[in-house]
MARPAVEX-180463 format. One record per atom (N, C-alpha, C): residue number from 0; chain; atom name; x, y, z. Coordinates in pm, whole numbers, padded with zeros to 5 digits, always signed. Example, Ala and Ser with C-alpha at 12.3 -4.5 7.8 and 13.67 -1.06 7.14 Angstrom:
<r pos="0" unit="A" site="N" X="+01319" Y="-00569" Z="+00780"/>
<r pos="0" unit="A" site="CA" X="+01230" Y="-00450" Z="+00780"/>
<r pos="0" unit="A" site="C" X="+01320" Y="-00330" Z="+00780"/>
<r pos="1" unit="A" site="N" X="+01285" Y="-00225" Z="+00708"/>
<r pos="1" unit="A" site="CA" X="+01367" Y="-00106" Z="+00714"/>
<r pos="1" unit="A" site="C" X="+01290" Y="+00003" Z="+00787"/>
//
This chain:
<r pos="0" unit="A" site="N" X="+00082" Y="-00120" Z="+00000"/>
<r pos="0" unit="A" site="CA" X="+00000" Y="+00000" Z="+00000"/>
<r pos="0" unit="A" site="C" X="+00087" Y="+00126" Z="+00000"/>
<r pos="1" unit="A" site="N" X="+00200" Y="+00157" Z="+00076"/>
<r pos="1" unit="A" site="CA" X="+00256" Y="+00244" Z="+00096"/>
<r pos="1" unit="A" site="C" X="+00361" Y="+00262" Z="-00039"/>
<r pos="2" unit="A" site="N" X="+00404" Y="+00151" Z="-00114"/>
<r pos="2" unit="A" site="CA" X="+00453" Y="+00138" Z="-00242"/>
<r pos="2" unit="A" site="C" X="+00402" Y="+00211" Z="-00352"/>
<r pos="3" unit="A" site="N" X="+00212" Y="+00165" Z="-00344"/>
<r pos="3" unit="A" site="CA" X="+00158" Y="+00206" Z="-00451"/>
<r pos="3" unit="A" site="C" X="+00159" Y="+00389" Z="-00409"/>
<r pos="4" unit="A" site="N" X="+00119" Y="+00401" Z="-00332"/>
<r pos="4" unit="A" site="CA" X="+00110" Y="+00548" Z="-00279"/>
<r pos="4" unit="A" site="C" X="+00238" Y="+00636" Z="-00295"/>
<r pos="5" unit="A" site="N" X="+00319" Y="+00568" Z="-00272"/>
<r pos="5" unit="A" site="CA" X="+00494" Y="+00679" Z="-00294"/>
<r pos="5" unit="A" site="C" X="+00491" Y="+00696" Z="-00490"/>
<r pos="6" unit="A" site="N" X="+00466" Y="+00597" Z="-00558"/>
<r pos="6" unit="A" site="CA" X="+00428" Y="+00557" Z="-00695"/>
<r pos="6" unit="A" site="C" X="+00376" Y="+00671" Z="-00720"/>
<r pos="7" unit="A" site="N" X="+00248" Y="+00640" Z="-00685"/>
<r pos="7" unit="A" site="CA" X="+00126" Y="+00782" Z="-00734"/>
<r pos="7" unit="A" site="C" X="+00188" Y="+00911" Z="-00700"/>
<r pos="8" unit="A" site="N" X="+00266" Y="+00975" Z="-00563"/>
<r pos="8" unit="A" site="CA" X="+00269" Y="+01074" Z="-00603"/>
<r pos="8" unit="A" site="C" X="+00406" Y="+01144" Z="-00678"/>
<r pos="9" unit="A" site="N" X="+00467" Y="+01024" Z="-00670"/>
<r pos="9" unit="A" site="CA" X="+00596" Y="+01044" Z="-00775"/>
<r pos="9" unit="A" site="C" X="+00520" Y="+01044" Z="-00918"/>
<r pos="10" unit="A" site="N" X="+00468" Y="+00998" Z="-00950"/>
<r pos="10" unit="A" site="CA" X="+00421" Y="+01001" Z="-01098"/>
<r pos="10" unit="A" site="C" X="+00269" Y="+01115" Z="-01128"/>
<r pos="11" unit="A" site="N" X="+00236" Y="+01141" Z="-01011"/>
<r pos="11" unit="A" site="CA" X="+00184" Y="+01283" Z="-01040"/>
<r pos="11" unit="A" site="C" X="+00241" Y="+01406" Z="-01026"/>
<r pos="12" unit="A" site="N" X="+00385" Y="+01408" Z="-00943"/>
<r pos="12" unit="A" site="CA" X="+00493" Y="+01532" Z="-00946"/>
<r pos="12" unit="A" site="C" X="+00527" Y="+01537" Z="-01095"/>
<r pos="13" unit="A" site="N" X="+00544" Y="+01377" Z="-01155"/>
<r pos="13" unit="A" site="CA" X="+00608" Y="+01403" Z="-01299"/>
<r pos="13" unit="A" site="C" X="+00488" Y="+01449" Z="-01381"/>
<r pos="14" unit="A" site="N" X="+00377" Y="+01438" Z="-01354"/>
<r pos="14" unit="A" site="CA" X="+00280" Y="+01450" Z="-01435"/>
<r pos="14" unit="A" site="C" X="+00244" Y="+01625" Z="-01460"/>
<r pos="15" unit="A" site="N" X="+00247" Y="+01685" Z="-01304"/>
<r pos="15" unit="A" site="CA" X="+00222" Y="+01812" Z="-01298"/>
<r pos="15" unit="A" site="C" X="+00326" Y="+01900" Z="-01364"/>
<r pos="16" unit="A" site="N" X="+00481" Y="+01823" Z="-01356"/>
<r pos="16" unit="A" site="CA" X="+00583" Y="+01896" Z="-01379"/>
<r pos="16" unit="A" site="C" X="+00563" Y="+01910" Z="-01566"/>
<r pos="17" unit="A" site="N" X="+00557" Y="+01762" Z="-01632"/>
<r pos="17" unit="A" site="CA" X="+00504" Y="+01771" Z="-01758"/>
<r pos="17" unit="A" site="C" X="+00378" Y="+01897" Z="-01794"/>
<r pos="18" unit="A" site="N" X="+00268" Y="+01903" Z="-01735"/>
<r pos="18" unit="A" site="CA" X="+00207" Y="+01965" Z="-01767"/>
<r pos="18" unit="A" site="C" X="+00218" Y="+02160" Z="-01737"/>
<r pos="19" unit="A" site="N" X="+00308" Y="+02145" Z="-01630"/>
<r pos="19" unit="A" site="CA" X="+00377" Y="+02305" Z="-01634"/>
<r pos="19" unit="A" site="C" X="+00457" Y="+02328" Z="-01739"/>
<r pos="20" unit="A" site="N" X="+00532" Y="+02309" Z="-01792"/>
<r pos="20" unit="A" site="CA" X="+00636" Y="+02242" Z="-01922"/>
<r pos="20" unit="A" site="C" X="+00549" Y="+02268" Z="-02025"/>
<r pos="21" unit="A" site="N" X="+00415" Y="+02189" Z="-02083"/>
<r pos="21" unit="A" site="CA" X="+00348" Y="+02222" Z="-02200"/>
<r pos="21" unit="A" site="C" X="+00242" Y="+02364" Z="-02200"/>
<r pos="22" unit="A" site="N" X="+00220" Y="+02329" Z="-02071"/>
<r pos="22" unit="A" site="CA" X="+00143" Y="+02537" Z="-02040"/>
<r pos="22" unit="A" site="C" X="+00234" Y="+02678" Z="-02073"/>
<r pos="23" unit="A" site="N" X="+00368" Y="+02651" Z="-02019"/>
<r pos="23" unit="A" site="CA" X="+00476" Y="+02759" Z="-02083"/>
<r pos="23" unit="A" site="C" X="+00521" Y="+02747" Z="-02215"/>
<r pos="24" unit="A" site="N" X="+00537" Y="+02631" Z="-02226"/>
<r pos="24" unit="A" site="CA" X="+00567" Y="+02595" Z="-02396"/>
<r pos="24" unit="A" site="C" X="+00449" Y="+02644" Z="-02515"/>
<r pos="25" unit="A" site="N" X="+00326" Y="+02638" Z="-02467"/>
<r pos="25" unit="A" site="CA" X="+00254" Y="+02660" Z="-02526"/>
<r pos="25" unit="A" site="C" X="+00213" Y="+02853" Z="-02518"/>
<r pos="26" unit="A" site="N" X="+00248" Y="+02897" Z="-02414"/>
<r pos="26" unit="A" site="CA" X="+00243" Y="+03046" Z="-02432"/>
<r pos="26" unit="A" site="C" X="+00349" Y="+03092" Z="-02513"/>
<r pos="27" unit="A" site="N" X="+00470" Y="+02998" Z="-02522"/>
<r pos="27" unit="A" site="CA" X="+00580" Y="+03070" Z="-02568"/>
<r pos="27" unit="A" site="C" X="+00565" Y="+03074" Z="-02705"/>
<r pos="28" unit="A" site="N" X="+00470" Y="+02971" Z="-02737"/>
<r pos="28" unit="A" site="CA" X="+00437" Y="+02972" Z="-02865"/>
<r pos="28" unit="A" site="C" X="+00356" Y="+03039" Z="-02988"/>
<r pos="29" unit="A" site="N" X="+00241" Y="+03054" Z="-02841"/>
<r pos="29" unit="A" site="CA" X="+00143" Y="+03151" Z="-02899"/>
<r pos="29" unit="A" site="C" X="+00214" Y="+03296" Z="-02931"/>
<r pos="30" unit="A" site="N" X="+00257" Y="+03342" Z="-02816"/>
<r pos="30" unit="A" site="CA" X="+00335" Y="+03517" Z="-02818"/>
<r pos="30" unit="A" site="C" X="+00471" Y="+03523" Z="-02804"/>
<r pos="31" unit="A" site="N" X="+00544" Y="+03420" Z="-02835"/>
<r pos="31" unit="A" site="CA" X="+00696" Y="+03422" Z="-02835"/>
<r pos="31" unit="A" site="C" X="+00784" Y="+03468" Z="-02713"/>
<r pos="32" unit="A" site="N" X="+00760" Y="+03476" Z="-02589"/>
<r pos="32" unit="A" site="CA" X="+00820" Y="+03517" Z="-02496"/>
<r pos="32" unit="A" site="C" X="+00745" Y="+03424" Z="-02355"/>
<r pos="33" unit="A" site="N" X="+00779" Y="+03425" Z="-02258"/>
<r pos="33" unit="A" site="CA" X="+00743" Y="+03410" Z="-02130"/>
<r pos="33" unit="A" site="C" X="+00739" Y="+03281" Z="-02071"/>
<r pos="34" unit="A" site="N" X="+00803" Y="+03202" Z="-02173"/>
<r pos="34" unit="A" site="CA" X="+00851" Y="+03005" Z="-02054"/>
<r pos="34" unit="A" site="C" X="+00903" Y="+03049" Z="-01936"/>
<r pos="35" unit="A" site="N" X="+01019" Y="+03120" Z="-01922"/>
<r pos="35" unit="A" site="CA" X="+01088" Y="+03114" Z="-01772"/>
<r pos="35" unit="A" site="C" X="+00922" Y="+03157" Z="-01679"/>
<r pos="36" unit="A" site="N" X="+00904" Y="+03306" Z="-01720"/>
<r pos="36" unit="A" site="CA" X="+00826" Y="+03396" Z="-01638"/>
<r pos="36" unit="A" site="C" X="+00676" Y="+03265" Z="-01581"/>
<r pos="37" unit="A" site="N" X="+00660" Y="+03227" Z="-01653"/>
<r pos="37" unit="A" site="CA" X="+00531" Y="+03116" Z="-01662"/>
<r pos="37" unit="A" site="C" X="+00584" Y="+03024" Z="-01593"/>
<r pos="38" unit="A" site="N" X="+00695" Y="+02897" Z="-01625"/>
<r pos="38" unit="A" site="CA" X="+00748" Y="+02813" Z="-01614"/>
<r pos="38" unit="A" site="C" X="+00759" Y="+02752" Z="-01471"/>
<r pos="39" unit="A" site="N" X="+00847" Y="+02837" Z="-01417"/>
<r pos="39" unit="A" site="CA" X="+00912" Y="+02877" Z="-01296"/>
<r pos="39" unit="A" site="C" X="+00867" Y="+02858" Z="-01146"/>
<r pos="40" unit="A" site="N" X="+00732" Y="+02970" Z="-01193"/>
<r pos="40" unit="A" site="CA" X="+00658" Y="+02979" Z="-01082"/>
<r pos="40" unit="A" site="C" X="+00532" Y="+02843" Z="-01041"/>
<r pos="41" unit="A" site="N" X="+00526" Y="+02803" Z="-01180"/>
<r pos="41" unit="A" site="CA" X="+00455" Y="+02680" Z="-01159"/>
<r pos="41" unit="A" site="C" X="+00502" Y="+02538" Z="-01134"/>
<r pos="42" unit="A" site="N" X="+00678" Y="+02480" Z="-01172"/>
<r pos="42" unit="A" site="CA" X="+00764" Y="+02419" Z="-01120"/>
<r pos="42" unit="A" site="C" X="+00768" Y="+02432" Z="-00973"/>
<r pos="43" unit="A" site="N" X="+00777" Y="+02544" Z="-00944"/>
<r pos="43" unit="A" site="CA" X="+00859" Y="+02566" Z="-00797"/>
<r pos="43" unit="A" site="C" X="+00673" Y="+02550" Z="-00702"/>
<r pos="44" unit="A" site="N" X="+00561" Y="+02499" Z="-00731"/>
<r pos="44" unit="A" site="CA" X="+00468" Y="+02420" Z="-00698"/>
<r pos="44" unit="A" site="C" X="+00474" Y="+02309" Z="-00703"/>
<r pos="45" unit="A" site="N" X="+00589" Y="+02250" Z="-00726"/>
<r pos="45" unit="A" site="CA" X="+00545" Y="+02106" Z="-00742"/>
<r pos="45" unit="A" site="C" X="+00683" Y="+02054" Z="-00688"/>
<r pos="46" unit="A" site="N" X="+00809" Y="+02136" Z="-00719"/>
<r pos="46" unit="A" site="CA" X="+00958" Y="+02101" Z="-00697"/>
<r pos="46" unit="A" site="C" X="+01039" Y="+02187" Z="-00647"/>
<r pos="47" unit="A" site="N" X="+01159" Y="+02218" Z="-00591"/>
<r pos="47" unit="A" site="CA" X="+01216" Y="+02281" Z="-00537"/>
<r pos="47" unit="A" site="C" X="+01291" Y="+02404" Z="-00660"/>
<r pos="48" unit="A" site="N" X="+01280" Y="+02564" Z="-00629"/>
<r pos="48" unit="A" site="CA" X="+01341" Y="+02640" Z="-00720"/>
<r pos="48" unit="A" site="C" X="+01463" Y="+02615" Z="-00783"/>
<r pos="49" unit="A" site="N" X="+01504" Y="+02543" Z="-00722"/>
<r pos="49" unit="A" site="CA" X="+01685" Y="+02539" Z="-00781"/>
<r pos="49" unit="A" site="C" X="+01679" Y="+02424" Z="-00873"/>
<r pos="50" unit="A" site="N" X="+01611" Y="+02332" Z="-00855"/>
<r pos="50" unit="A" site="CA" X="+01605" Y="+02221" Z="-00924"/>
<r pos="50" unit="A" site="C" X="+01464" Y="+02247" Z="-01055"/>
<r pos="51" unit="A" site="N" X="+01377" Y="+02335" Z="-01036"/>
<r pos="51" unit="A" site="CA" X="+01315" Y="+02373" Z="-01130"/>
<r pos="51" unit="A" site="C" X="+01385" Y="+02491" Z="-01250"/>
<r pos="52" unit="A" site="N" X="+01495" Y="+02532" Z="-01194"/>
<r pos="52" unit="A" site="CA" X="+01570" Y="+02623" Z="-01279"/>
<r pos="52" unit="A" site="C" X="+01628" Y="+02526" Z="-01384"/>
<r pos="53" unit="A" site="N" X="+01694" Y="+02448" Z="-01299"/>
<r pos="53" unit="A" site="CA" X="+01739" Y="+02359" Z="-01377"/>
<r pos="53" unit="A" site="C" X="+01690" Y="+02269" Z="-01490"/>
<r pos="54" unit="A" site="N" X="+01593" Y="+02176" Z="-01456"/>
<r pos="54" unit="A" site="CA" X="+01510" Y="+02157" Z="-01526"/>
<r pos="54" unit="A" site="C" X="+01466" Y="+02262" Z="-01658"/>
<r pos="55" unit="A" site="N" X="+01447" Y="+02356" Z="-01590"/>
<r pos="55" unit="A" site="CA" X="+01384" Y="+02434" Z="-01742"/>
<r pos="55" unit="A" site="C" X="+01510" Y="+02503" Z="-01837"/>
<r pos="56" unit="A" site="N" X="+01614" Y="+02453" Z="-01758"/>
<r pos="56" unit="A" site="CA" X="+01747" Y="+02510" Z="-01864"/>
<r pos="56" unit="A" site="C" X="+01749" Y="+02503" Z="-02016"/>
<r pos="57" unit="A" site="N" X="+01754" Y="+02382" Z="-02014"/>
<r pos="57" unit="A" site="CA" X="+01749" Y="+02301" Z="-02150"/>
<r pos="57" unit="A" site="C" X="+01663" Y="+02322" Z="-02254"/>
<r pos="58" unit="A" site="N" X="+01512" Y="+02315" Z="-02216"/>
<r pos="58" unit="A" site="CA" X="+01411" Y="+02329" Z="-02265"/>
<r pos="58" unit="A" site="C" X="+01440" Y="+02548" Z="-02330"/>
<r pos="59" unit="A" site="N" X="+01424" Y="+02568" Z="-02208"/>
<r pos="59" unit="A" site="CA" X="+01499" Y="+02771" Z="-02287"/>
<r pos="59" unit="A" site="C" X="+01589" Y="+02737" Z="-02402"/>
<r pos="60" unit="A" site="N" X="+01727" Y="+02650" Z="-02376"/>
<r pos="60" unit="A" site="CA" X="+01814" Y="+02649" Z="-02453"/>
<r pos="60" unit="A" site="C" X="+01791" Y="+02630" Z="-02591"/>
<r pos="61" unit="A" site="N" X="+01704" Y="+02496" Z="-02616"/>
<r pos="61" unit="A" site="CA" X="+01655" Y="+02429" Z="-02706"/>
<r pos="61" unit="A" site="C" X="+01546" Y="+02530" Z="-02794"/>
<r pos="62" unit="A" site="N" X="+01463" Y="+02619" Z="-02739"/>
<r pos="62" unit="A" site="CA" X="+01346" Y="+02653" Z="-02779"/>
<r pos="62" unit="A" site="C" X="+01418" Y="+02809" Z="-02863"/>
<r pos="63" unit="A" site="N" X="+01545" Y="+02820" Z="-02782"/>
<r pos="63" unit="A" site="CA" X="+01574" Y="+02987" Z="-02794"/>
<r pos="63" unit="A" site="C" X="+01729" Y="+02968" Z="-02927"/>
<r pos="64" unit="A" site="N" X="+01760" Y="+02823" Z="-02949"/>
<r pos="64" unit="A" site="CA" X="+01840" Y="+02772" Z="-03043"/>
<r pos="64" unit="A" site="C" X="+01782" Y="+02849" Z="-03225"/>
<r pos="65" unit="A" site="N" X="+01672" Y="+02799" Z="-03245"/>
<r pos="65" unit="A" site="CA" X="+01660" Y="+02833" Z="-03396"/>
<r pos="65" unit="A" site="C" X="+01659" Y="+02950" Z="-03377"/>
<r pos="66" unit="A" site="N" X="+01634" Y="+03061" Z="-03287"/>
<r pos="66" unit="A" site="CA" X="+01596" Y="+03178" Z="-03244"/>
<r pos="66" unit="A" site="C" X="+01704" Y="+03244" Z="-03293"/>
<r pos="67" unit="A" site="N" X="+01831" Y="+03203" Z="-03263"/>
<r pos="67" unit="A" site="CA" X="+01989" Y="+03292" Z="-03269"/>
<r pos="67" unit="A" site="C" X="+02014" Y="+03201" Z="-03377"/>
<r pos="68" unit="A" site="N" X="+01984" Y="+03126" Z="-03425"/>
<r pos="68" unit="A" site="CA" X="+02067" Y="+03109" Z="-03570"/>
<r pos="68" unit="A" site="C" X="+01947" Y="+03158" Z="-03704"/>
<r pos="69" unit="A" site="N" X="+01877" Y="+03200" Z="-03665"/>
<r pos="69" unit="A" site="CA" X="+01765" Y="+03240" Z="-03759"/>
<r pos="69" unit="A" site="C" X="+01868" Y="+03387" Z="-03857"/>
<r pos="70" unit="A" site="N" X="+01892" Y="+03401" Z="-03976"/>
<r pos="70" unit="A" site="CA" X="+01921" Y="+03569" Z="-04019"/>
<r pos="70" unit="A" site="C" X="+02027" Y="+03517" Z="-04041"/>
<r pos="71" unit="A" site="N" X="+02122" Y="+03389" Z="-04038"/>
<r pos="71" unit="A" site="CA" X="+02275" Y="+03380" Z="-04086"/>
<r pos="71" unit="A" site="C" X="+02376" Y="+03452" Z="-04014"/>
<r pos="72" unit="A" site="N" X="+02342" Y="+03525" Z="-03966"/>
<r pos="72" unit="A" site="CA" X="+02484" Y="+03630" Z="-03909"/>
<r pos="72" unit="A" site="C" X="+02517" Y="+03607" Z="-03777"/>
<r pos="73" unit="A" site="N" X="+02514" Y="+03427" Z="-03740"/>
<r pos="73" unit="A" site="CA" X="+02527" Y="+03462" Z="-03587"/>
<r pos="73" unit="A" site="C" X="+02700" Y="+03436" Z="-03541"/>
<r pos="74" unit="A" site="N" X="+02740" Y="+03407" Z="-03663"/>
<r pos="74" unit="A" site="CA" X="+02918" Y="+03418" Z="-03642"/>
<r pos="74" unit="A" site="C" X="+02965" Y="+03546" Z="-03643"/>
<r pos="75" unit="A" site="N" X="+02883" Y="+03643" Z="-03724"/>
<r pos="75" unit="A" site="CA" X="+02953" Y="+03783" Z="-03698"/>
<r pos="75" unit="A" site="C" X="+02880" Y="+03862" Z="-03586"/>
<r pos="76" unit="A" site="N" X="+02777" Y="+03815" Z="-03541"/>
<r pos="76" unit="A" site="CA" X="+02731" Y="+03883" Z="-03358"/>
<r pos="76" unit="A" site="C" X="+02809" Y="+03792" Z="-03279"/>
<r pos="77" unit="A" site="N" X="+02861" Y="+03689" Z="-03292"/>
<r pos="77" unit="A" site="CA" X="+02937" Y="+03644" Z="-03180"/>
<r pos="77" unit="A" site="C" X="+03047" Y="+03688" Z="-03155"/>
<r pos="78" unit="A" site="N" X="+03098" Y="+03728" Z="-03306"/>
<r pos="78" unit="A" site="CA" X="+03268" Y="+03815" Z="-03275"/>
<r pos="78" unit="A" site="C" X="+03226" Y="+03956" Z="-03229"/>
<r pos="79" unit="A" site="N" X="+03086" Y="+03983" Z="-03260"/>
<r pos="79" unit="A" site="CA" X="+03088" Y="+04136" Z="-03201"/>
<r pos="79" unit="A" site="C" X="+03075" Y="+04126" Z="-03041"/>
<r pos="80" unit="A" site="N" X="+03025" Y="+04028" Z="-03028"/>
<r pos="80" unit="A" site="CA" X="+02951" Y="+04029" Z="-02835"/>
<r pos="80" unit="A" site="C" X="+03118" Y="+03964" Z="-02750"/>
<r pos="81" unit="A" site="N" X="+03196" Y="+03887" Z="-02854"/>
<r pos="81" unit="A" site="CA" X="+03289" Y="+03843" Z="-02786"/>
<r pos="81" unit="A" site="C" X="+03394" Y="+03924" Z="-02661"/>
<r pos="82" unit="A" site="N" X="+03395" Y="+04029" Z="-02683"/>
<r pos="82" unit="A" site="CA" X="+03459" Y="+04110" Z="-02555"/>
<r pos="82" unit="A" site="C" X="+03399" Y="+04150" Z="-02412"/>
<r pos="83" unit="A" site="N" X="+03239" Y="+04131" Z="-02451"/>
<r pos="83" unit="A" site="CA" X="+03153" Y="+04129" Z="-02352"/>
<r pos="83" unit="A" site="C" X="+03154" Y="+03961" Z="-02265"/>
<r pos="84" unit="A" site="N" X="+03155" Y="+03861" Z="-02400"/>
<r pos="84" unit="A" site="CA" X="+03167" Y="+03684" Z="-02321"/>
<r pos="84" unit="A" site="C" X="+03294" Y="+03667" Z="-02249"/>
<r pos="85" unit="A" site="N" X="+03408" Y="+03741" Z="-02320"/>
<r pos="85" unit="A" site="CA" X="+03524" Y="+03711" Z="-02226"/>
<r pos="85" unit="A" site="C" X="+03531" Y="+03818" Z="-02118"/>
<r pos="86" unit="A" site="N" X="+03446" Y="+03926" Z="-02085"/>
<r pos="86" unit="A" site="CA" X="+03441" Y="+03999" Z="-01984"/>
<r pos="86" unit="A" site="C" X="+03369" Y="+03935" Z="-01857"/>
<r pos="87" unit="A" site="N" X="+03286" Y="+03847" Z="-01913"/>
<r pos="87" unit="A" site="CA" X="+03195" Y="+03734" Z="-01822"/>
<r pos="87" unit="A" site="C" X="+03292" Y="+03646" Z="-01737"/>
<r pos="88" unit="A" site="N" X="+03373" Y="+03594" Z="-01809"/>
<r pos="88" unit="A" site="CA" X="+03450" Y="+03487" Z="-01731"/>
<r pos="88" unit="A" site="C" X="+03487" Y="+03535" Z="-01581"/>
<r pos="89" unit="A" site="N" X="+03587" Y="+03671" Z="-01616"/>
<r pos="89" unit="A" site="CA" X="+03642" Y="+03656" Z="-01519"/>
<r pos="89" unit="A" site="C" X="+03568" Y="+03748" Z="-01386"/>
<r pos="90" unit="A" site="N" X="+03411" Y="+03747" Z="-01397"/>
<r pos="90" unit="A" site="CA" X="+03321" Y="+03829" Z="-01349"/>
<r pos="90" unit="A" site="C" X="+03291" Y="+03698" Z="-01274"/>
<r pos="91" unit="A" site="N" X="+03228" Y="+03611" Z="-01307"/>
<r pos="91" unit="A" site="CA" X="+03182" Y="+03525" Z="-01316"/>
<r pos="91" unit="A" site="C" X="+03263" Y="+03432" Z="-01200"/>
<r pos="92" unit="A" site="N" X="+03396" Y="+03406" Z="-01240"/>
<r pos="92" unit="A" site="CA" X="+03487" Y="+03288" Z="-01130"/>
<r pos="92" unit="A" site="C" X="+03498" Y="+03398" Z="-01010"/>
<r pos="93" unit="A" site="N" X="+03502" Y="+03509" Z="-00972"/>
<r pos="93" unit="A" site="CA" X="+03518" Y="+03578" Z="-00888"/>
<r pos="93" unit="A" site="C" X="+03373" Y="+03607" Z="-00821"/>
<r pos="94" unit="A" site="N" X="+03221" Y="+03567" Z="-00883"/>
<r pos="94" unit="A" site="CA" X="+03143" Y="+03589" Z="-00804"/>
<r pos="94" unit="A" site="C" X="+03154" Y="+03418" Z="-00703"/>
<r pos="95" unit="A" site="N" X="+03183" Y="+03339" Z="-00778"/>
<r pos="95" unit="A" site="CA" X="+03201" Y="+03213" Z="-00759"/>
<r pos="95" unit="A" site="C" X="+03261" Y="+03195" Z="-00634"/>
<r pos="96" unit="A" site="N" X="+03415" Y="+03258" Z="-00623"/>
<r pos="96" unit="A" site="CA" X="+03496" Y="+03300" Z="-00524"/>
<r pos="96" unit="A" site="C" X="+03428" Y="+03305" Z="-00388"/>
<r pos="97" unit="A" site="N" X="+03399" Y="+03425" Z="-00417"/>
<r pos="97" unit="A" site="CA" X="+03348" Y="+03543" Z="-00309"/>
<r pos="97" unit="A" site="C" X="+03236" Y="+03390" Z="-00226"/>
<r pos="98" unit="A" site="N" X="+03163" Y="+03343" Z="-00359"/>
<r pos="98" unit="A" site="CA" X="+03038" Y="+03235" Z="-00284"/>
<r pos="98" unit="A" site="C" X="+03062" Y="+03162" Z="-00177"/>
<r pos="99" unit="A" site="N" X="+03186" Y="+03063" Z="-00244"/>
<r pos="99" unit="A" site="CA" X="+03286" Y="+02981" Z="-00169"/>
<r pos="99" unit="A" site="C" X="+03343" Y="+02995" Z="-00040"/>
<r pos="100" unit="A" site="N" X="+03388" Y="+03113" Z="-00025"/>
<r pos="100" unit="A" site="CA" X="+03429" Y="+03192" Z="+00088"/>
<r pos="100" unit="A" site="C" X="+03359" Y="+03192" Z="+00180"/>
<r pos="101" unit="A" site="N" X="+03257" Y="+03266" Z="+00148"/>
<r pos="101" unit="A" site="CA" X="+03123" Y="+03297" Z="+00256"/>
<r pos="101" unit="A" site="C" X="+03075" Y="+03143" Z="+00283"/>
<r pos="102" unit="A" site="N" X="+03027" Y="+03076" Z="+00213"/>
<r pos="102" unit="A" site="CA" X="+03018" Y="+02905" Z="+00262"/>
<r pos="102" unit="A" site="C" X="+03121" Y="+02874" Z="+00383"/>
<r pos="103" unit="A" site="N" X="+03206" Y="+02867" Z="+00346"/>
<r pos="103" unit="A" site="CA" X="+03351" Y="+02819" Z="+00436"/>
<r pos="103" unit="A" site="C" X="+03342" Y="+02909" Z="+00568"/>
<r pos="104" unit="A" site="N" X="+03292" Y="+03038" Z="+00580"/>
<r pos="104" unit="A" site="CA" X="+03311" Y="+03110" Z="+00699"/>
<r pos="104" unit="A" site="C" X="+03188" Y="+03081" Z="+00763"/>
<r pos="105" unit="A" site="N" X="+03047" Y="+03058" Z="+00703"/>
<r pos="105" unit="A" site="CA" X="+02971" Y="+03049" Z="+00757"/>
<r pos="105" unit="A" site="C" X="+02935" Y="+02876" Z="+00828"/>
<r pos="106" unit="A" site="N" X="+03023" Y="+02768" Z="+00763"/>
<r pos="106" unit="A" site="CA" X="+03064" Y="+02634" Z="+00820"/>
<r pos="106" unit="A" site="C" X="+03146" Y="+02647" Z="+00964"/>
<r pos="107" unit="A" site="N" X="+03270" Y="+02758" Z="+00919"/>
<r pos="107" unit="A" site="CA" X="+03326" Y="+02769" Z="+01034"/>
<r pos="107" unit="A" site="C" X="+03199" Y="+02820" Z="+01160"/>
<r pos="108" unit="A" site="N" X="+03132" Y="+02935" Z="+01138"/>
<r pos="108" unit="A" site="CA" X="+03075" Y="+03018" Z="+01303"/>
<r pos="108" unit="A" site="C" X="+03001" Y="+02867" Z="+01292"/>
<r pos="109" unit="A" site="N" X="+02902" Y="+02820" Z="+01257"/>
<r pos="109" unit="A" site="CA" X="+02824" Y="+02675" Z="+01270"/>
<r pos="109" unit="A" site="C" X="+02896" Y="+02538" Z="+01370"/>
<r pos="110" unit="A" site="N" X="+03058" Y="+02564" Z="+01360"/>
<r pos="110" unit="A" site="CA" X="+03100" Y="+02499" Z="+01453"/>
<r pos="110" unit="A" site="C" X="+03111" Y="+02505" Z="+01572"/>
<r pos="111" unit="A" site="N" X="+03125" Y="+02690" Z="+01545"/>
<r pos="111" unit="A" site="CA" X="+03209" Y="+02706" Z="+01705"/>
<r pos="111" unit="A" site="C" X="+03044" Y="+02727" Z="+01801"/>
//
């Protein structure tokens, strides 16, 4: 009994999560914008935010793919944006840093 029951609501988390997934997919379709904004808030009903970000990574990635190669020119916007992507990096490992840090100090007061 307790088998079938853990079952059901594992397979209605997947069910709800599927059906948040085709509700954003389907706005994004109708008016071209708003999976995350839609997405998100209806994931994080059913699953935890960090793991619903995740989840919907791919699906953005995938949907927003023909999007940037649509017009041919996405080798010459990439050499144009390129000083801005390599300005990211090192923005980026240093917010990382800073994260790490604060973890580690805040493990330490937790001990003492």
């Amino acid at each position: 009994m307790l088998i079938r029951t853990l079952y059901f609501e594992q397979a209605s988390i997947i069910a709800a999560v599927v059906c948040s997934l085709i509700v954003a997919g389907l706005l994004k379709g109708i008016i071209g914008v708003g999976m995350p904004i839609v997405a998100l808030p209806l994931l994080s009903l059913f699953i935890d935010v960090k793991s619903g970000a995740m989840l919907l990574s791919m699906p953005l990635i995938f949907s927003n793919l023909p999007q940037a190669l649509e017009g041919g020119k996405t080798g010459r916007r990439l050499t144009q944006l390129m000083p801005v992507i390599l300005g990211m990096i090192p923005a980026s490992s240093s917010e990382f840093e800073s994260y790490w840090r604060s973890m580690r100090t805040l493990q330490r007061l937790a001990q003492v």
